[in-house]
SENU-667038 format. One record per residue: chain; residue number from 1; x, y, z of N, C-alpha, C in turn. Coordinates in nm, 3 decimals. Layout:
# residues N
R   cadena   num      n_xx      n_yy      n_zz     ca_xx     ca_yy     ca_zz      c_xx      c_yy      c_zz
R        A   NUM         X         Y         Z         X         Y         Z         X         Y         Z
...
# end
This chain:
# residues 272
R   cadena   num      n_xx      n_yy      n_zz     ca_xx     ca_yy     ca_zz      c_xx      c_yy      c_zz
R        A     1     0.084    -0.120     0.000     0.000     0.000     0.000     0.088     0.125     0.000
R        A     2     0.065     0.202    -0.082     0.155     0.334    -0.124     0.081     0.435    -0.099
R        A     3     0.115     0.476     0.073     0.001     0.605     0.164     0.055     0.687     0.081
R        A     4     0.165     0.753     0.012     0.177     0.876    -0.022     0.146     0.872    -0.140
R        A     5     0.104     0.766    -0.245    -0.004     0.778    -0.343    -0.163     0.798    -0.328
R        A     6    -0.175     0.762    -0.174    -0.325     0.795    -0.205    -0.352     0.923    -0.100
R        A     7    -0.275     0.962    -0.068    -0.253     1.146     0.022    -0.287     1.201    -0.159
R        A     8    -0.179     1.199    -0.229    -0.256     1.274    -0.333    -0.346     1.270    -0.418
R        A     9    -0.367     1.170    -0.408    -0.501     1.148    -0.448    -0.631     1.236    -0.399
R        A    10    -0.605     1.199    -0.246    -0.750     1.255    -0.210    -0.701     1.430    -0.238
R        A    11    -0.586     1.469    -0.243    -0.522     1.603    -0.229    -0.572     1.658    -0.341
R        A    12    -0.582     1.605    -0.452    -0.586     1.647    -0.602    -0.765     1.638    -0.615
R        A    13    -0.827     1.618    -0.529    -1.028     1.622    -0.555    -0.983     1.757    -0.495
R        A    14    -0.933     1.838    -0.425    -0.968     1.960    -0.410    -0.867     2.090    -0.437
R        A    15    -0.806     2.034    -0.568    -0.744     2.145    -0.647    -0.829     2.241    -0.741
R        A    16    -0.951     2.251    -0.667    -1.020     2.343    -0.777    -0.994     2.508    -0.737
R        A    17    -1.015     2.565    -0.854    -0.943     2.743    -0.858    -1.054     2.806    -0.865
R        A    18    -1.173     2.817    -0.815    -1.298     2.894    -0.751    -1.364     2.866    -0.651
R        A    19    -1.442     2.930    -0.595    -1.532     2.899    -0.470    -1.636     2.791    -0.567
R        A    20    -1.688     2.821    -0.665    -1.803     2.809    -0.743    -1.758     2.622    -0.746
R        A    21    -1.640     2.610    -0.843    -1.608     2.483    -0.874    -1.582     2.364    -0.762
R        A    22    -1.530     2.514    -0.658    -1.463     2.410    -0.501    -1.588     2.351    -0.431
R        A    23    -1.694     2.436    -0.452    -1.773     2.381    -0.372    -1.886     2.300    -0.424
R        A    24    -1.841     2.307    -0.589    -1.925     2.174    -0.631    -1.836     2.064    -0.632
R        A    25    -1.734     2.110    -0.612    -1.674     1.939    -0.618    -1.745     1.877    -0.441
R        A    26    -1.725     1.991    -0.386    -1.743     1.892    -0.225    -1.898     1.852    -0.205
R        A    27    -1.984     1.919    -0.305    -2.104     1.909    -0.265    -2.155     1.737    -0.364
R        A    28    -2.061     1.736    -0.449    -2.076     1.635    -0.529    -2.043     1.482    -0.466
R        A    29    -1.942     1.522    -0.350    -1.902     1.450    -0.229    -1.950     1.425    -0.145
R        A    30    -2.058     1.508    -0.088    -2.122     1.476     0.004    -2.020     1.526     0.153
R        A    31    -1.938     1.628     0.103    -1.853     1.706     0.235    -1.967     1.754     0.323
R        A    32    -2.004     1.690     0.433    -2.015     1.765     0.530    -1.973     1.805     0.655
R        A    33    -1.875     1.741     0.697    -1.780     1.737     0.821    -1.783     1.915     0.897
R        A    34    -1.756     2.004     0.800    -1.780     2.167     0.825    -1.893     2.195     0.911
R        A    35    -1.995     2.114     0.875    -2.109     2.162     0.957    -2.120     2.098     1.075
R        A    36    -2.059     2.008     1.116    -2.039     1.930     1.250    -1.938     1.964     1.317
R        A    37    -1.793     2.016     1.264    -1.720     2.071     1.353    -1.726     2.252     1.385
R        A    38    -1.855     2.298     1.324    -1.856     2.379     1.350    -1.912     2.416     1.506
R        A    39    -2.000     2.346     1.584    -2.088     2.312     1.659    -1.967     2.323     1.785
R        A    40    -1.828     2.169     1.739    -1.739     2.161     1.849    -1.665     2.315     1.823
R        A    41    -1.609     2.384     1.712    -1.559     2.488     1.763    -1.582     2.598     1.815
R        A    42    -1.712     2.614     1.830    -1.810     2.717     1.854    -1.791     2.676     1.995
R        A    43    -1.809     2.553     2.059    -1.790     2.558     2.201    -1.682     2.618     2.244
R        A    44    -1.593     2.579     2.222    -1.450     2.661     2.238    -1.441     2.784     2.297
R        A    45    -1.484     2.858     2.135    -1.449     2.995     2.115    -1.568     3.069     2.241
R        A    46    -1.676     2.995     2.296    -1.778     3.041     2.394    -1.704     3.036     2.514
R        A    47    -1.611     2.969     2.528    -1.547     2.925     2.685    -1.425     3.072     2.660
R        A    48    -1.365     3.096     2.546    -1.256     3.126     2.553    -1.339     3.272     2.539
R        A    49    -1.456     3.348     2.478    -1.501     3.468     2.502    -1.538     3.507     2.627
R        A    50    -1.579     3.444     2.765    -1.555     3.427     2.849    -1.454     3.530     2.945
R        A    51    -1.370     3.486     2.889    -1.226     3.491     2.972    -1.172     3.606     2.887
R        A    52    -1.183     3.622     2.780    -1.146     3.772     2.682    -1.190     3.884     2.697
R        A    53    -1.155     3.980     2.694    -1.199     4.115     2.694    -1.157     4.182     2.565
R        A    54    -1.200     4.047     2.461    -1.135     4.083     2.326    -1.222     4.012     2.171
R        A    55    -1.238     3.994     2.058    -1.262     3.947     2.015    -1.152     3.820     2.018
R        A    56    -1.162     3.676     1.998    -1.140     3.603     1.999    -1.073     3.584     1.816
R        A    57    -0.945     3.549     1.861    -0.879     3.553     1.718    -0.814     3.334     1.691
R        A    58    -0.845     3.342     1.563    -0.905     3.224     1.512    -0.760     3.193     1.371
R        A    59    -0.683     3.145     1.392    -0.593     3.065     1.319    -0.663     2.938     1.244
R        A    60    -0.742     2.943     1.079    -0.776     2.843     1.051    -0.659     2.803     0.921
R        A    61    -0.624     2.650     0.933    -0.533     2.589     0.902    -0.574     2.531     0.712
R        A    62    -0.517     2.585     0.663    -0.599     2.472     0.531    -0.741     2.555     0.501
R        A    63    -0.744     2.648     0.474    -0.887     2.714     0.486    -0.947     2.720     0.369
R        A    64    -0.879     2.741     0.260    -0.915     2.717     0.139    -0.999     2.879     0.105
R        A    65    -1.124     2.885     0.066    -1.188     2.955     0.048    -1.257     2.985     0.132
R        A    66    -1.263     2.985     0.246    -1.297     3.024     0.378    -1.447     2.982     0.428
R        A    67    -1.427     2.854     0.454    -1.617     2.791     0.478    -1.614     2.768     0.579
R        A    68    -1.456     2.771     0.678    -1.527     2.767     0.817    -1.553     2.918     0.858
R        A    69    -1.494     3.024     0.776    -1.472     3.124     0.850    -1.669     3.178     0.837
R        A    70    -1.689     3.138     0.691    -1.860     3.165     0.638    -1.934     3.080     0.731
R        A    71    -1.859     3.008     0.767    -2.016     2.909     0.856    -2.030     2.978     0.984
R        A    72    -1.917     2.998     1.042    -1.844     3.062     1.202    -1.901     3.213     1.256
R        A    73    -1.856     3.264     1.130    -1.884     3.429     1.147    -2.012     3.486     1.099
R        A    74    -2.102     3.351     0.982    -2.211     3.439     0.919    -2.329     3.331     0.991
R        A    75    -2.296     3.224     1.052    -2.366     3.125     1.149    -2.490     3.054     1.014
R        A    76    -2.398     3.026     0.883    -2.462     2.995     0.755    -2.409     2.845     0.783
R        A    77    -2.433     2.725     0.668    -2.439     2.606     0.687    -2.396     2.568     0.559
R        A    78    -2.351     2.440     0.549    -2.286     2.388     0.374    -2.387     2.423     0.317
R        A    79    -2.524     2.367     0.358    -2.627     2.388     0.277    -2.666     2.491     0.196
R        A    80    -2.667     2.582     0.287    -2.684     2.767     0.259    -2.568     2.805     0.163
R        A    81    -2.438     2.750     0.152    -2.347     2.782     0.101    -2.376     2.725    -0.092
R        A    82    -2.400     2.609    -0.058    -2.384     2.541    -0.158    -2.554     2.621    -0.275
R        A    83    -2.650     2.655    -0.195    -2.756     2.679    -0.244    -2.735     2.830    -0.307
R        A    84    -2.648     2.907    -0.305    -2.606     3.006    -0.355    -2.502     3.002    -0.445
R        A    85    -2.409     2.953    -0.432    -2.282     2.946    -0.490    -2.281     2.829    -0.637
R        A    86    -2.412     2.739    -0.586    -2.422     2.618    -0.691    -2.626     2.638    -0.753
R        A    87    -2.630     2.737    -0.753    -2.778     2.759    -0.822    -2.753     2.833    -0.934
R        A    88    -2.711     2.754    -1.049    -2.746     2.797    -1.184    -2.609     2.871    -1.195
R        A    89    -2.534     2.977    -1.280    -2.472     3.009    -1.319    -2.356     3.069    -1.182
R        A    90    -2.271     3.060    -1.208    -2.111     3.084    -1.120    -2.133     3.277    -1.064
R        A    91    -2.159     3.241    -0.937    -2.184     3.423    -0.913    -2.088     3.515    -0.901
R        A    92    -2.098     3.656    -0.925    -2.037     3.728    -0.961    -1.930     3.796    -0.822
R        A    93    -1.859     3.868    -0.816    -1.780     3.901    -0.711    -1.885     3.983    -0.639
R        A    94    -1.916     4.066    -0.704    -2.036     4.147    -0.674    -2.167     4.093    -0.572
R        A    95    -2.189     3.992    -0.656    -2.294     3.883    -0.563    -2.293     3.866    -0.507
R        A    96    -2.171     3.791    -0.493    -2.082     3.702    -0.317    -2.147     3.757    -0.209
R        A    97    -2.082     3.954    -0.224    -2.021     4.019    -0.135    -2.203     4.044    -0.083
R        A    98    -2.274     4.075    -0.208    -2.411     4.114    -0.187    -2.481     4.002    -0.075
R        A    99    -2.410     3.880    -0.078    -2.473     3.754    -0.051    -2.412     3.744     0.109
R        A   100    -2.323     3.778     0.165    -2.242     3.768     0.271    -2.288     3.909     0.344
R        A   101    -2.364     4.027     0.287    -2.337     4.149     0.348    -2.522     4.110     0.408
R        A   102    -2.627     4.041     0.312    -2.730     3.977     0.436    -2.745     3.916     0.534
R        A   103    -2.620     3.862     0.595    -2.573     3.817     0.726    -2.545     3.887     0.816
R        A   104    -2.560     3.882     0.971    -2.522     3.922     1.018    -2.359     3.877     1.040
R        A   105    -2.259     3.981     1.065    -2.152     3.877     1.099    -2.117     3.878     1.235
R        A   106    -2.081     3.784     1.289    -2.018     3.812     1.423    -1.833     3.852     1.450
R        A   107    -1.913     3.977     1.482    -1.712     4.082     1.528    -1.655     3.972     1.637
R        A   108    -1.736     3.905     1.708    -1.684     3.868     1.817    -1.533     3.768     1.783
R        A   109    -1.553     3.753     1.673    -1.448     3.643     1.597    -1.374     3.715     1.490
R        A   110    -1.249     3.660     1.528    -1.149     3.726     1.370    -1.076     3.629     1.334
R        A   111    -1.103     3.630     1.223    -0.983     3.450     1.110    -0.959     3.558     1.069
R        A   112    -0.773     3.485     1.074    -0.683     3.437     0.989    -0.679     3.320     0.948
R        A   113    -0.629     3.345     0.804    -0.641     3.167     0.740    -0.485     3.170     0.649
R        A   114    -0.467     3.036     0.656    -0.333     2.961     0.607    -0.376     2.884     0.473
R        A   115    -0.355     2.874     0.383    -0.354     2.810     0.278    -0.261     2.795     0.156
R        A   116    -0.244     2.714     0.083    -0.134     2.686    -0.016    -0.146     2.763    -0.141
R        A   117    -0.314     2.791    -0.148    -0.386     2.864    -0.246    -0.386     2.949    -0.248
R        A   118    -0.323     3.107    -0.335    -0.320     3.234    -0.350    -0.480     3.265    -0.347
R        A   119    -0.510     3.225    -0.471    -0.656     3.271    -0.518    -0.741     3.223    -0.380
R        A   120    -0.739     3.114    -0.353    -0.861     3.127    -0.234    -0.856     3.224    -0.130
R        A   121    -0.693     3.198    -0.077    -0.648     3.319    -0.023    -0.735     3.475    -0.020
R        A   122    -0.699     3.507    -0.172    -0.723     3.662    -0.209    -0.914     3.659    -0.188
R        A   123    -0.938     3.555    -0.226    -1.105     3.551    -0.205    -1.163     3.589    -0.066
R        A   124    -1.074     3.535     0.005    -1.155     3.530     0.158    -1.098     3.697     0.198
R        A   125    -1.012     3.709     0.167    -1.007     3.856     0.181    -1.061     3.960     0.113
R        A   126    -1.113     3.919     0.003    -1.197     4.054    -0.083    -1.347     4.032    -0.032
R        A   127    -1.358     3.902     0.022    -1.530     3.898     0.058    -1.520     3.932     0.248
R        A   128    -1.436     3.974     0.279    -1.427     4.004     0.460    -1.452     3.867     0.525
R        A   129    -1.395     3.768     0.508    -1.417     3.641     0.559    -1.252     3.628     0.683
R        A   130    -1.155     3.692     0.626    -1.058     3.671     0.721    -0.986     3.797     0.745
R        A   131    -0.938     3.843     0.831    -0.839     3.990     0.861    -0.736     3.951     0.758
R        A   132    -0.655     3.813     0.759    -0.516     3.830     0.666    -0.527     3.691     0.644
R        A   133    -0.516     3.665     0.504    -0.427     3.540     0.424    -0.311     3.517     0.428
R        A   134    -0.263     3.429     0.438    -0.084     3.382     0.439    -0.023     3.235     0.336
R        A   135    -0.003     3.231     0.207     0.048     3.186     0.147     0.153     3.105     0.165
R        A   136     0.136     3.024     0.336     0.237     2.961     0.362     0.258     2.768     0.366
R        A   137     0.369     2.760     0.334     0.377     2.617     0.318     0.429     2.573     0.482
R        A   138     0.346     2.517     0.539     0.359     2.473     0.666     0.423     2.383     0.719
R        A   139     0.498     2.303     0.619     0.569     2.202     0.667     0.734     2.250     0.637
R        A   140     0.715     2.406     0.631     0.827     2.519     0.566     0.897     2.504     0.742
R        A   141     1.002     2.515     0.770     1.044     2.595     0.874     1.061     2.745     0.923
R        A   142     1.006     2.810     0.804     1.066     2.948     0.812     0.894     2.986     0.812
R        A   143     0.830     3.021     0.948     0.697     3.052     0.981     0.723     3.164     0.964
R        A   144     0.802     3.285     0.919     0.800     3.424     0.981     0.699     3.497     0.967
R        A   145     0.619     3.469     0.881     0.429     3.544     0.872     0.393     3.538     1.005
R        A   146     0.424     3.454     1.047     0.335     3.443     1.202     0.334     3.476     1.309
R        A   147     0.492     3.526     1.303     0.519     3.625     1.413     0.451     3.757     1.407
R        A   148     0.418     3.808     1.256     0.326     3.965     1.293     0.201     3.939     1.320
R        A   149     0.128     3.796     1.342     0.001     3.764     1.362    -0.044     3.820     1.501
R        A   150    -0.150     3.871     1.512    -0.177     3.900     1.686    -0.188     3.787     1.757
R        A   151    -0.196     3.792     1.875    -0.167     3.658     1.997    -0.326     3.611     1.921
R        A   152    -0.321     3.443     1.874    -0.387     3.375     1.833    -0.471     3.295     1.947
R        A   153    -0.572     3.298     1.962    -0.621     3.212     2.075    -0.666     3.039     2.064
R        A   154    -0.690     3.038     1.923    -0.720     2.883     1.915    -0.703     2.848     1.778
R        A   155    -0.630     2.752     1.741    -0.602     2.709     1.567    -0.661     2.613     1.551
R        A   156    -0.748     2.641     1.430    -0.847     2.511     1.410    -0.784     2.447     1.263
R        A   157    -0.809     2.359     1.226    -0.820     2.252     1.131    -0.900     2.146     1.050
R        A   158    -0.993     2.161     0.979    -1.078     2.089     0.922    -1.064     1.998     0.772
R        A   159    -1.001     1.865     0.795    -1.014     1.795     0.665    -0.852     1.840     0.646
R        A   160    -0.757     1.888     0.679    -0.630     1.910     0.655    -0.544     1.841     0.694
R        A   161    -0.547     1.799     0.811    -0.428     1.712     0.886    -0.460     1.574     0.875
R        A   162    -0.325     1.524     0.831    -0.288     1.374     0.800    -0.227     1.471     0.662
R        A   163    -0.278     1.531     0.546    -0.204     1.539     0.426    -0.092     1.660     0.501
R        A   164    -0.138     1.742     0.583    -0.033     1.808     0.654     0.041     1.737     0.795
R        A   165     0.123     1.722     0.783     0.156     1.581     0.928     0.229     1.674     1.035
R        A   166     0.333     1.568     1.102     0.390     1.645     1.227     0.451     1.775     1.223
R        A   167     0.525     1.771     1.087     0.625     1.872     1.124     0.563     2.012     1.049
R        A   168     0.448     2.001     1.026     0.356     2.160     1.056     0.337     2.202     1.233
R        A   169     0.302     2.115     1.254     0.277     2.138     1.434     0.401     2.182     1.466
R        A   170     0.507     2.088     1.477     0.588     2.110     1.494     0.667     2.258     1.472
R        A   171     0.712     2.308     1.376     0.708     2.452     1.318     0.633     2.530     1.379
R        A   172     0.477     2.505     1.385     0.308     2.629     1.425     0.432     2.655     1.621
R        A   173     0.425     2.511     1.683     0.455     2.510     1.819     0.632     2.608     1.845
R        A   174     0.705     2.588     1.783     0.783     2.652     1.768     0.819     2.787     1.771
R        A   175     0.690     2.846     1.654     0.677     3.000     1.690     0.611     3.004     1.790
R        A   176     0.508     2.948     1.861     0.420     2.955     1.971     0.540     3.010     2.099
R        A   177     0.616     2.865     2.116     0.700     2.902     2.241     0.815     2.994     2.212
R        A   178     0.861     3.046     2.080     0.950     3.153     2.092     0.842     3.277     2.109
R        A   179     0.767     3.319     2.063     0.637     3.382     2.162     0.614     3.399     2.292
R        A   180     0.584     3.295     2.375     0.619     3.264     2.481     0.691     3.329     2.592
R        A   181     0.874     3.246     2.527     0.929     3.357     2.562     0.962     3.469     2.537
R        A   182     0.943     3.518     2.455     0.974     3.694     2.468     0.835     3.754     2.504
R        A   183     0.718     3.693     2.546     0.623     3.772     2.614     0.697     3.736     2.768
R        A   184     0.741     3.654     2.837     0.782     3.679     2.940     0.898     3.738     2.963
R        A   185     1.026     3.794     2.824     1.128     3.859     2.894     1.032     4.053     2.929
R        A   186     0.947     4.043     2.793     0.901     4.186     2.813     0.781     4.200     2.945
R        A   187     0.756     4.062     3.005     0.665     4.110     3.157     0.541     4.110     3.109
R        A   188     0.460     4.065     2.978     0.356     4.042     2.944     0.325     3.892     2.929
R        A   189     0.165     3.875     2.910     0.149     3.709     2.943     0.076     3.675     2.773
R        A   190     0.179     3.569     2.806     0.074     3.507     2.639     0.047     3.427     2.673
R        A   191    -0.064     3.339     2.654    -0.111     3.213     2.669    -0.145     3.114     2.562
R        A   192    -0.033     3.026     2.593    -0.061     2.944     2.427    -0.229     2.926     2.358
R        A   193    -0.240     2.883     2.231    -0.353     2.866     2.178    -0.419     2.750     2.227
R        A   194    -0.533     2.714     2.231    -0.605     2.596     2.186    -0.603     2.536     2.069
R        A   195    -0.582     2.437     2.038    -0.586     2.334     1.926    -0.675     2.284     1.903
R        A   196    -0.781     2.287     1.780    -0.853     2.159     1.780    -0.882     2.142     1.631
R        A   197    -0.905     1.986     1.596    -0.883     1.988     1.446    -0.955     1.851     1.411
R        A   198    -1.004     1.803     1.333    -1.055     1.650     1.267    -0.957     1.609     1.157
R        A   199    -0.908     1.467     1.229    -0.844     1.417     1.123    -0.905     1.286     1.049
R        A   200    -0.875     1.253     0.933    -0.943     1.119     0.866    -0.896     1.015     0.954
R        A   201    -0.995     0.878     0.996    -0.918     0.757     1.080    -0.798     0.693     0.994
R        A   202    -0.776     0.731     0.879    -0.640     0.640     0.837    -0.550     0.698     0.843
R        A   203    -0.534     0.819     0.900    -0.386     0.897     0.953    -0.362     0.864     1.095
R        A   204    -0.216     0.824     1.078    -0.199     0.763     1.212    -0.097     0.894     1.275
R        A   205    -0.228     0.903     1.429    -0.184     1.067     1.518    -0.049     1.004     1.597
R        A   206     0.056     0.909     1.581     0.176     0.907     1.714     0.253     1.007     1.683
R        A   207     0.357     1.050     1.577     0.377     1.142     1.524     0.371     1.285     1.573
R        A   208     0.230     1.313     1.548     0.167     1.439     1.594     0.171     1.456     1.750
R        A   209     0.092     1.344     1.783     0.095     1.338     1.954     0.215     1.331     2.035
R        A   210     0.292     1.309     1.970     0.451     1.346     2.007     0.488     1.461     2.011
R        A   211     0.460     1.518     1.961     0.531     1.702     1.880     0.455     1.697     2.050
R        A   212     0.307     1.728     2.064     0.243     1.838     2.107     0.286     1.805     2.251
R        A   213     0.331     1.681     2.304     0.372     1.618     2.448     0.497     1.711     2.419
R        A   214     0.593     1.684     2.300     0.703     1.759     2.371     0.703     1.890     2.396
R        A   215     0.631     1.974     2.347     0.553     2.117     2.340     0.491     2.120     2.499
R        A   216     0.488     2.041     2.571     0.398     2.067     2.708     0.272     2.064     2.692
R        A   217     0.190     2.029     2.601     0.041     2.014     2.551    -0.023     1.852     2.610
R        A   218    -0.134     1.893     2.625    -0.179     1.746     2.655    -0.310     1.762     2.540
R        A   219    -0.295     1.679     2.480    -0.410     1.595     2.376    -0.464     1.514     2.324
R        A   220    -0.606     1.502     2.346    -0.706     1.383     2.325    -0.751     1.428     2.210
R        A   221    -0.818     1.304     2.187    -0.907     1.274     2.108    -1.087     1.258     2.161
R        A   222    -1.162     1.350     2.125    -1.245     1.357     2.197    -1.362     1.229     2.152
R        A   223    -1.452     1.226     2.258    -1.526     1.112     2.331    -1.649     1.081     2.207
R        A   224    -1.678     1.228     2.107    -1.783     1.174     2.038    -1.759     1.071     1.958
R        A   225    -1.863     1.022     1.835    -1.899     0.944     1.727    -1.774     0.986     1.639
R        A   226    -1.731     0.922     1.527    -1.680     0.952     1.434    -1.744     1.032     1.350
R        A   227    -1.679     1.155     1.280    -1.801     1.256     1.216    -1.760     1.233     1.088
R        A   228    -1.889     1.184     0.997    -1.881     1.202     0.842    -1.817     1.299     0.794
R        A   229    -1.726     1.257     0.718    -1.652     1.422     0.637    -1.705     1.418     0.479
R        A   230    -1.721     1.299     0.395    -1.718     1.295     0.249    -1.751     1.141     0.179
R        A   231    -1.810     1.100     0.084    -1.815     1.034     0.072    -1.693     0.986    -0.011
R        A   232    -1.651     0.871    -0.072    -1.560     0.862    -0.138    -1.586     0.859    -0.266
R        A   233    -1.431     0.933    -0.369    -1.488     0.923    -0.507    -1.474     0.808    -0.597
R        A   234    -1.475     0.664    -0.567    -1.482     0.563    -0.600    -1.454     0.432    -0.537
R        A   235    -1.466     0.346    -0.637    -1.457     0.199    -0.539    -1.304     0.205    -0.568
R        A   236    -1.189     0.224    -0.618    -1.055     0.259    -0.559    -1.013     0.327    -0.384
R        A   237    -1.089     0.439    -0.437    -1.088     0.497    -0.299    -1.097     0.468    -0.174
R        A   238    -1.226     0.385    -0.159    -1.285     0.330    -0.079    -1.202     0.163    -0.076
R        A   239    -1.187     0.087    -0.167    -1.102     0.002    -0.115    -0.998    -0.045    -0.063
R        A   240    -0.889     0.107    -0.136    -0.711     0.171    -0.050    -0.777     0.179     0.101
R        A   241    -0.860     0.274     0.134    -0.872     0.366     0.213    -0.947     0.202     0.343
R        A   242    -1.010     0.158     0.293    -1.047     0.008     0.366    -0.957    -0.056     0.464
R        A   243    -0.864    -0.111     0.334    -0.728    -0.160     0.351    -0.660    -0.130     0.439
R        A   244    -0.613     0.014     0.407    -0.530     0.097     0.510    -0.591     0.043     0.655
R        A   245    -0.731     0.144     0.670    -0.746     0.084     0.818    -0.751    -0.033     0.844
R        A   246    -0.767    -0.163     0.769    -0.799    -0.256     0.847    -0.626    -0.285     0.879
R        A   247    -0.544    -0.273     0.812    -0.421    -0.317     0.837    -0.346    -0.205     1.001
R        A   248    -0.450    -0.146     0.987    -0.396    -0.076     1.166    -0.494    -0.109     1.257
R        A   249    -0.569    -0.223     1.209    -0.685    -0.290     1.306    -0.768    -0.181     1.379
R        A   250    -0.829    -0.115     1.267    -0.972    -0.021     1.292    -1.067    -0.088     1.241
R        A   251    -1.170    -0.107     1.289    -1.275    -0.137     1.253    -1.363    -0.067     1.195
R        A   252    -1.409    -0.074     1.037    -1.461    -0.024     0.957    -1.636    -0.029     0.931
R        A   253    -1.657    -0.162     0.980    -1.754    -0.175     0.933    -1.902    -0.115     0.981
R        A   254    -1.922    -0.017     1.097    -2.021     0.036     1.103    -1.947     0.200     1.024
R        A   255    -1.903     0.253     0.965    -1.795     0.346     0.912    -1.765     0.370     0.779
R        A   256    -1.660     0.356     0.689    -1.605     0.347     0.615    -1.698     0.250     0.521
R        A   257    -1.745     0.103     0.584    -1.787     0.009     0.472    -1.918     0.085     0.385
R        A   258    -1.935     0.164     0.446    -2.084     0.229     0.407    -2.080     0.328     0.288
R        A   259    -1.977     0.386     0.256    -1.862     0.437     0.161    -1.863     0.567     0.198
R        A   260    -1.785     0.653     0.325    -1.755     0.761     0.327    -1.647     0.768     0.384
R        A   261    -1.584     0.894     0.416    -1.447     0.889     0.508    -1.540     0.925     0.642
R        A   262    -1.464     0.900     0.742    -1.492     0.980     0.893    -1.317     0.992     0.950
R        A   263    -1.379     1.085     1.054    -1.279     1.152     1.107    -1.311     1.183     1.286
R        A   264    -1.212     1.158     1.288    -1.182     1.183     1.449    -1.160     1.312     1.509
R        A   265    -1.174     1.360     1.618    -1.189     1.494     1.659    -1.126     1.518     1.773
R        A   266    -0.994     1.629     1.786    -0.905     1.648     1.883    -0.868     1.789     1.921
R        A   267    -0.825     1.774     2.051    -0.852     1.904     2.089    -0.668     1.864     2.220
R        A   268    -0.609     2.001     2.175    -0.516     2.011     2.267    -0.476     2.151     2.271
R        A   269    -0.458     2.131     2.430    -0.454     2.218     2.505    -0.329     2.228     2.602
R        A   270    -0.242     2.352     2.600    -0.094     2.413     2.659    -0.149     2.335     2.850
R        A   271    -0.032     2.265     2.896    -0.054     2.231     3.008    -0.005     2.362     3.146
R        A   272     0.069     2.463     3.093     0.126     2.584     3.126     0.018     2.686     3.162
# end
């Protein structure tokens, strides 16, 4: 079995270069995972407004064209998304903005988003979906975008990690604790971020869960169901993707045999 043939695989269903095309490919998929982790990150960001005397600032990882930031900030749904963006002809920039400005948005939240994609990038910023885009390759060592980022309170991840592996964390944690310390040589307090992210069950987290132990983080995997992310785009897909898990002795068959991916849901948190 050749995992880094079928990483691009699934990598290459979402090389599309519009919102319009991106989100018919996922709707053609049956992506809904967005609308279920929106629910867990929303808890979060409620615990962590709380304790702020600030808007709550939002590091999303892999963001693409910004559907967590549209689901998060305009409290809209794949559904709502897809029923605009995929009704009849490809809408205009004009539209979008017309289409996003009948929402209310919530200030209480500010994304930043990370992506590989210029153009989606530039999208989420011409439609007010994120404060700043960053064109960065994350498994780069040289984070320096991220140091002018404001103190980040929680980095989320949806459908990204496993094709992005340890040594993104690794790197993200890095600038975190050189952060860290120079908020404590200057006598101010930073407090690391919250983590939380869904990964597919055939990425195996030791790797990852390593980085974040040596980082001083403690992280689970939380207690719910496995959450549908997509269905698969064929009986290839679905039979690699089988395989894989059964050969790490997961059990598929209330899951996967049914033909979709699911994904597991984790959350870590600075033990400091």
């Amino acid at each position: 079995m050749n995992e880094l043939k079928i990483k691009k695989d699934f990598t290459d269903i979402y090389t599309e270069d519009s919102p319009h095309s991106y989100l018919k490919e996922m709707n053609r998929l049956k992506y809904s995972i967005s609308d279920s982790t929106k629910i867990l990150y929303n808890a979060i960001i409620e615990e962590l407004e709380e304790k702020l005397s600030r808007p709550v600032n939002v590091l999303d990882l892999g963001s693409s064209y910004g559907i967590n930031s549209s689901l998060m900030k305009y409290n809209l749904t794949m559904s709502e998304l897809n029923d605009f963006f995929l009704n009849g002809t490809e809408p205009t920039k004009k539209e979008i903005k017309q289409f996003y400005e009948e929402y209310t948005s919530n200030d209480n939240i500010n994304f930043y988003q990370i992506d590989i994609s210029e153009e989606a990038l530039k999208f989420s910023e011409e439609m007010n979906l994120c404060k700043r885009g960053m064109n960065v390759d994350l498994e780069d060592d040289k984070l320096n975008l991220l140091g002018s980022l404001p103190k980040i309170d929680i980095i989320i991840a949806t459908g990204c990690v496993g094709y992005i592996g340890y040594k993104a964390f690794l790197n993200l944690l890095k600038v975190i604790k050189n952060r860290q310390s120079n908020s404590k040589e200057s006598e101010t307090v930073y407090t690391a971020p919250i983590f939380a992210f869904s990964i597919l069950r055939m990425f195996d987290m030791k790797d990852i869960e390593e980085v974040f132990e040596m980082y001083d983080y403690s992280i689970a995997k939380s207690d719910i169901e496995p959450i549908h992310q997509r269905s698969f785009s064929g009986p290839k897909e679905k039979e690699q993707t089988i395989s894989l898990l059964k050969n790490m002795e997961i059990n598929t068959k209330e899951y996967e045999d049914d033909g979709n991916f699911y994904a597991d849901f984790y959350i870590a948190r600075s033990k400091n």
